[in-house]
C-alpha positions as CSV (number, residue, x, y, z in Angstrom):
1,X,0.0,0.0,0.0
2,X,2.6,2.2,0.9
3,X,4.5,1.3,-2.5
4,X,1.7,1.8,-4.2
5,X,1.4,5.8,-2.4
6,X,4.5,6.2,-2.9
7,X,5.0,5.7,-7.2
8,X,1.4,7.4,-7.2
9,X,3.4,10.5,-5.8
10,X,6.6,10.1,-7.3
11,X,5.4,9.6,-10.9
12,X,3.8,12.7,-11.5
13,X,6.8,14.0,-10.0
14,X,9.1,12.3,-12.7
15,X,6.8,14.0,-15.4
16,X,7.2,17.2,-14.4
17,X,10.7,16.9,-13.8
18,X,11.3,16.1,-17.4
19,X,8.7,18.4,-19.0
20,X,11.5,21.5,-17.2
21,X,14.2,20.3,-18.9
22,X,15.9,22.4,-21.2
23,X,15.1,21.9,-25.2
24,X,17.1,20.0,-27.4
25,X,17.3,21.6,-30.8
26,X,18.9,19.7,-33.8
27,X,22.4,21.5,-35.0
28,X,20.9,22.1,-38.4
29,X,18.9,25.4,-37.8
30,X,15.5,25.8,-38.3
31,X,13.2,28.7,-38.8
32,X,9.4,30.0,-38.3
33,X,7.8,32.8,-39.6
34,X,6.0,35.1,-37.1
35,X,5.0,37.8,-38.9
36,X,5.1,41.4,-40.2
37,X,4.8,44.6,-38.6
38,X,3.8,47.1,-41.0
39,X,4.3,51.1,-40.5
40,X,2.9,54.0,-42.4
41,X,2.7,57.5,-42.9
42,X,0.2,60.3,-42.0
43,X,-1.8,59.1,-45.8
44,X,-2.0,55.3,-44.6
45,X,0.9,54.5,-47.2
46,X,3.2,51.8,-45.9
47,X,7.1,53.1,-45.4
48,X,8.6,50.4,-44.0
49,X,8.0,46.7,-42.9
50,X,9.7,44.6,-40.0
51,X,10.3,41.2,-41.2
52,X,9.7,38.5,-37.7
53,X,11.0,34.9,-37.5
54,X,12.1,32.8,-35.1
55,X,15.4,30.8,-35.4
56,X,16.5,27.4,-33.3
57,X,20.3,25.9,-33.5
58,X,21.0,23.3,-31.0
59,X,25.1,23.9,-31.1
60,X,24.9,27.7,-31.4
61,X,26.7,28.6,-34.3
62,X,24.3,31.3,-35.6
63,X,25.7,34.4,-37.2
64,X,28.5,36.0,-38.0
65,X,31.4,37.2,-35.6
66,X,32.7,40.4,-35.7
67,X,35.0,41.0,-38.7
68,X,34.5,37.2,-39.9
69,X,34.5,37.5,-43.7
70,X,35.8,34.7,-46.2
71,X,37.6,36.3,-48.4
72,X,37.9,33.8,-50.9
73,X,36.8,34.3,-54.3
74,X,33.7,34.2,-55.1
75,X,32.8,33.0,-51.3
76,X,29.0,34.2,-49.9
77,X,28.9,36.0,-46.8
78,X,25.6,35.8,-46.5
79,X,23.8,33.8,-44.1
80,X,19.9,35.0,-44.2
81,X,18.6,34.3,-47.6
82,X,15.1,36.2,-48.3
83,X,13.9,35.5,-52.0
84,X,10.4,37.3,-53.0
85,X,7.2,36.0,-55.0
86,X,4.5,38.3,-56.4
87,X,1.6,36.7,-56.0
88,X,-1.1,36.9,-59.2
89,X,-4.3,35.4,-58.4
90,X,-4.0,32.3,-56.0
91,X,-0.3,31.5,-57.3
92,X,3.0,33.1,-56.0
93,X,5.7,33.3,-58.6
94,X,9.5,34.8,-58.4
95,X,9.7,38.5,-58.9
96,X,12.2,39.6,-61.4
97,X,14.6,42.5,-62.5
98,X,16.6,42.9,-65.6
99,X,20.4,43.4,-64.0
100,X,23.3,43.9,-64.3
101,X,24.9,41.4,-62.7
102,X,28.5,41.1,-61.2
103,X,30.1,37.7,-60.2
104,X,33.1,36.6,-58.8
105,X,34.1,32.9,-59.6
106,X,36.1,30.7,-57.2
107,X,39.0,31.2,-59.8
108,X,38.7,35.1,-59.4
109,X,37.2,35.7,-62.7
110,X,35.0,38.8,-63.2
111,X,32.0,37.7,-64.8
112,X,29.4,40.9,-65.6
113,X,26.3,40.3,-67.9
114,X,22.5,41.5,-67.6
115,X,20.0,38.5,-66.4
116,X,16.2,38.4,-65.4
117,X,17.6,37.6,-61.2
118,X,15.1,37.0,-58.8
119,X,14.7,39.8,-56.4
120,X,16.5,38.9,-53.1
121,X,17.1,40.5,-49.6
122,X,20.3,38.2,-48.4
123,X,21.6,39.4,-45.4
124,X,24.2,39.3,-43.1
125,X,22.9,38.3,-39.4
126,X,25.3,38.6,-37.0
127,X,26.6,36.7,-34.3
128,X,23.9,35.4,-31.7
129,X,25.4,34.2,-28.6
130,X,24.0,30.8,-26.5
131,X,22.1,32.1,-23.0
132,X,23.5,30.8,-20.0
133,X,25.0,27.0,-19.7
134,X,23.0,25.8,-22.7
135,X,25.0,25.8,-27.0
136,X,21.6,25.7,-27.8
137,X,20.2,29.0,-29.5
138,X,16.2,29.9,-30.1
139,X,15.8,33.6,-30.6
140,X,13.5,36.2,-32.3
141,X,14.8,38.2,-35.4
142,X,13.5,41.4,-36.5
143,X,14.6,42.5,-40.5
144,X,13.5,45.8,-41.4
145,X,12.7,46.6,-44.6
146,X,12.0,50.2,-45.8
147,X,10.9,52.1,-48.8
148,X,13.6,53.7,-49.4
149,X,15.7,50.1,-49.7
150,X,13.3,47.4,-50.5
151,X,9.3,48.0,-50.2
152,X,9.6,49.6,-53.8
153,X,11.1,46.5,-55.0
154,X,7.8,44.5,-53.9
155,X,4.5,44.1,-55.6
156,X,1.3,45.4,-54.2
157,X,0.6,41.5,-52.5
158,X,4.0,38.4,-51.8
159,X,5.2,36.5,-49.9
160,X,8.8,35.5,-49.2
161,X,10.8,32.0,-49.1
162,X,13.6,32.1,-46.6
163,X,16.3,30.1,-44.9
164,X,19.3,30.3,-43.0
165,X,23.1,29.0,-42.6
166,X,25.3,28.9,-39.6
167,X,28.7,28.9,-39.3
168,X,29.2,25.1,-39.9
169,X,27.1,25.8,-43.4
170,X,24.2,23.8,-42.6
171,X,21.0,25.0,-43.8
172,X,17.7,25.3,-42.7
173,X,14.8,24.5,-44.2
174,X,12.6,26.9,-46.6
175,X,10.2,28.0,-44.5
176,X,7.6,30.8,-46.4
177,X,5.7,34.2,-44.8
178,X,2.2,35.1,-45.2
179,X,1.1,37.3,-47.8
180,X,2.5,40.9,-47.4
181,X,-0.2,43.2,-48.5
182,X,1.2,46.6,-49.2
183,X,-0.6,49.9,-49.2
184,X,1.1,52.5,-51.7
């Protein structure tokens, strides 16, 4: 009987011990859109727009460190990759410039030509340090966009596909926003 008291007790006990300890996040990062916050000017027109998502890395490699560039040719520094779709109708579908566009090979070779490129926001996050005893990383990012830089680049109504890379170069999934519905 006592036994019996005793694992009736200690068993819910167990359960909650476990359910406080700390999460486990895989070391390829992930990422969740949480959404938008839109501001405007005295007319209602949108002027800029915060870009929210939240970002998990079990060994904590997220980000850049101060002054850490490769410097190799044709090496990406990037490691926030936004890529935009217009969206006509129900369907989304890459927005595209004519550019000109300048590339630098892995042998150093200048390549420079005009293309139909996908309009793109990569970024640069920097370096975001572990809490406490834990490698583990899961922390809220805020991109702002403004008209000035990227809002006149958008269509009226998109969406974006994005991912991430940390240090160690493994990527997250694509993970995709809501629609963005801009007023002009």
């Amino acid at each position: 009987m006592k036994v019996t008291r005793l694992l009736l007790f200690a068993f819910p006990l167990f359960i909650l011990a476990s359910c406080t300890k700390e999460a486990k996040f895989s070391e390829i990062p992930s990422v969740i859109f949480d959404g938008f916050i839109k501001y405007a000017d005295a007319a209602g027109k949108d002027t800029a727009v915060d870009f929210l998502f939240t970002l998990r890395d079990g060994d904590g490699d997220i980000g850049f460190r101060e002054n850490e560039f490769d410097n190799s040719c044709g090496a990406d520094n990037f490691n926030l990759y936004l890529a935009y779709e217009e969206k006509t109708g129900i369907t989304y579908r890459p927005k595209k410039l004519w550019l000109e566009v300048v590339e630098v090979t892995t042998n150093c070779d200048t390549l420079v030509y005009f293309d139909s490129v996908q309009v793109k926001f990569n970024q640069r996050m920097q370096s975001i340090e572990p809490q406490g005893n834990t490698k583990s990383i899961e922390a809220e990012v805020r991109y702002r966009m403004d008209f000035a830089s990227a809002l006149v680049l958008l269509s009226n109504a998109g969406r974006f596909e994005f991912y991430i890379r940390d240090r160690a170069g493994n990527r997250s999934a694509k993970a995709y926003s809501s629609d963005l519905l801009l007023v002009r």
